[in-house]
C-alpha positions in Angstrom: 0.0 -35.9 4.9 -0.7 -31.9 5.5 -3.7 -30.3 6.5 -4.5 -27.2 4.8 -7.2 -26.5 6.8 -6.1 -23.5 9.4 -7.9 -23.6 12.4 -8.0 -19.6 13.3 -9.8 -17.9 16.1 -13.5 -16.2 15.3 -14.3 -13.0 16.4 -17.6 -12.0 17.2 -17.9 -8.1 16.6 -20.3 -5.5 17.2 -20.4 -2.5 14.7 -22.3 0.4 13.9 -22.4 3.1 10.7 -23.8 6.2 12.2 -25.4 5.0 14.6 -26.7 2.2 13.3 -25.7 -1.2 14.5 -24.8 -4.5 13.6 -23.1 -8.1 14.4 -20.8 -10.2 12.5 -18.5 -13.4 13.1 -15.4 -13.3 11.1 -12.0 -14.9 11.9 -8.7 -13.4 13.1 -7.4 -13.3 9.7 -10.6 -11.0 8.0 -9.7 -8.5 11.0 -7.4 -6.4 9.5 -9.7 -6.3 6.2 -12.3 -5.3 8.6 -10.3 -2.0 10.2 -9.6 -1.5 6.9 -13.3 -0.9 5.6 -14.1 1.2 8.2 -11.2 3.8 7.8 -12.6 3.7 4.1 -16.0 4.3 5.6 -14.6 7.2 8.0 -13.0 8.4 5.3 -16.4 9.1 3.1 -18.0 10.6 6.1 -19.6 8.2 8.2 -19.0 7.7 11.7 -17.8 4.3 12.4 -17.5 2.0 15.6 -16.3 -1.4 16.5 -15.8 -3.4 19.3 -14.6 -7.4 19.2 -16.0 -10.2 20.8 -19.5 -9.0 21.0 -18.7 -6.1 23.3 -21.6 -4.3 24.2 -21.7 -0.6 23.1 -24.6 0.4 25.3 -22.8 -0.4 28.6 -22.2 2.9 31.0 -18.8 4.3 29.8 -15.8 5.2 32.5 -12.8 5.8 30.6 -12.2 7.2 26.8 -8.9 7.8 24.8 -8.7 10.1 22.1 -6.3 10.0 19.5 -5.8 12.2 16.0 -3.6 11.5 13.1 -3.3 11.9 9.4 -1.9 8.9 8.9 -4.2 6.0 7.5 -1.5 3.4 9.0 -1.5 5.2 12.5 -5.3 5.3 12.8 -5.0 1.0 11.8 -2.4 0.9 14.1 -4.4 2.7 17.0 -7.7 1.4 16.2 -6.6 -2.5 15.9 -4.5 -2.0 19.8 -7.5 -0.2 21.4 -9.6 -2.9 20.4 -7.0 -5.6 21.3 -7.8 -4.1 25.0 -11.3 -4.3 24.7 -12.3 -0.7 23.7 -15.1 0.3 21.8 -13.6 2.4 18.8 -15.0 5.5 17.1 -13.5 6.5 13.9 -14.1 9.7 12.0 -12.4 11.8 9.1 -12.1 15.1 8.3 -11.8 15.5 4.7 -10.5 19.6 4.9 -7.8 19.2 7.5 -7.0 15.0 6.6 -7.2 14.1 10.3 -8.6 11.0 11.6 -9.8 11.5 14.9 -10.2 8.2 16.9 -12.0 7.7 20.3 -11.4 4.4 22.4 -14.4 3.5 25.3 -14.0 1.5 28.2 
């Protein structure tokens, strides 16, 4: 007898669309769904950031990482690690030049 019933690991995460902010549970496997609608969301115009398990993004900053690609897949890629390490990322697009510019905040 098999369960199909996955037991997978919740996320807490802490979001805002320029500027403004808001909370949302969602489990391990929704995560990558989740980077991807904020790229989308970059990619319109907003300014997006994120940060997992309920980070805090009001907390004094002491360390940021910038990063800048044109590559949807690189910006996942970054965005998804930074966050891994507990960053708070920023993601923005500029639709002349292509370029994803992301920020990471610790």
């Amino acid at each position: 007898m098999a369960i199909s019933e996955q037991t997978s690991e919740t996320i807490d995460v802490v979001y805002s669309i320029d500027g403004e902010v808001f909370r949302i549970t969602i489990n391990e496997s929704e995560w990558d769904a989740f980077v991807e609608r904020m790229l989308a969301l970059a990619r319109e115009g907003y300014r997006v950031s994120f940060s997992k398990n309920g980070d805090s993004m009001v907390s004094p900053r002491k360390e940021i990482v910038t990063f800048t690609t044109t590559s949807e897949e690189e910006a996942h890629a970054w965005a998804n690690n930074m966050a891994n390490q507990g960053y708070e990322v920023t993601i923005t697009y500029d639709k002349k030049t292509k370029i994803y510019t992301c920020e990471a905040v610790k």
